[in-house]
N, C-alpha and C positions, 0 to 999 in steps of 0.2 A: 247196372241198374236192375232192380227186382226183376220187370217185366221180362228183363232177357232171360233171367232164367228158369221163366214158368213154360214148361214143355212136358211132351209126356216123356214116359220113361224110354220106351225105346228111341228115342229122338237123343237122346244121350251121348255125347262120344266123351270117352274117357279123356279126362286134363288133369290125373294127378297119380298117385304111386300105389300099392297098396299099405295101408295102415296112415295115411297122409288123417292130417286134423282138417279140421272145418277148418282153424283160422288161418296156417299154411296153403290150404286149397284158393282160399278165398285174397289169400295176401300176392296171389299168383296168378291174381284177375282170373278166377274159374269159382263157378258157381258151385255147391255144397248143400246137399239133401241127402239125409241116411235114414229116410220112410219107407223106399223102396228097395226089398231085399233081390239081388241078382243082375242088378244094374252100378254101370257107376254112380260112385258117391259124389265123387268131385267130376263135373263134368263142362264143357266148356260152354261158354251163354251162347243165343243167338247173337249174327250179327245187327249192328245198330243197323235200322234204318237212316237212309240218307236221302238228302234233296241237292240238284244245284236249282241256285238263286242268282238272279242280280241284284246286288249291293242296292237300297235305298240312298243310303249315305254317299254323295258323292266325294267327299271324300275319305272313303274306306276302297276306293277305285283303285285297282292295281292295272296298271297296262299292257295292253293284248295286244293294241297295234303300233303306227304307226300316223305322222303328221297327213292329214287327207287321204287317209281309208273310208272307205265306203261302208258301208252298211253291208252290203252284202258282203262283200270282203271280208270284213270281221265277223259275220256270222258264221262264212265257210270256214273261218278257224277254230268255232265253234266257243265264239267270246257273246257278251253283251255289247250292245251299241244304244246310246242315247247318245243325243248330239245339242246337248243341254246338262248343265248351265259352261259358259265359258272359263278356261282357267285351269277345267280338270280333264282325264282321261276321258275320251268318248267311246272307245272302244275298249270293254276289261271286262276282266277275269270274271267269272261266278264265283261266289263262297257256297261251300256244302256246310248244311245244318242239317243235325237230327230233328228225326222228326219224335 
């Protein structure tokens, strides 16, 4: 994504060779600017920001625990817990999304 790779120049770490093209740079997931002379050109992006979430969707529920876990049980595995609606996982997974 653009925003990854708006940083200043010394923030830069090298991700390509030298004489490498923009489109080779960039075809190699690494970011690509030749405004600044004495830094890399191709350089590697920030990493994405991340979140974990629990699932809205009860059924996108992947399961954490097992048949009458507790609540706290499955927190200390470090899953989500709702114990609603019947049918599905109560205890699962988070999903990570960028933010």
């Amino acid at each position: 994504a653009r925003c990854q790779c708006k940083m200043e120049a010394k923030e830069r770490r090298n991700c390509g060779y030298p004489g490498i093209t923009a489109e080779q740079c960039r075809k190699a997931g690494c970011c690509f600017n030749s405004s600044v002379p004495g830094v890399p050109w191709c350089f590697s992006p920030k990493a994405k920001k991340v979140r974990k979430v629990c699932p809205a969707d009860s059924h996108a529920r992947i399961n954490c625990g097992f048949p009458g876990i507790t609540a706290k049980e499955c927190e200390r595995k470090g899953c989500c817990f709702r114990s609603h609606p019947a049918g599905v996982p109560w205890c699962f997974y988070h999903r990570v999304v960028e933010e």
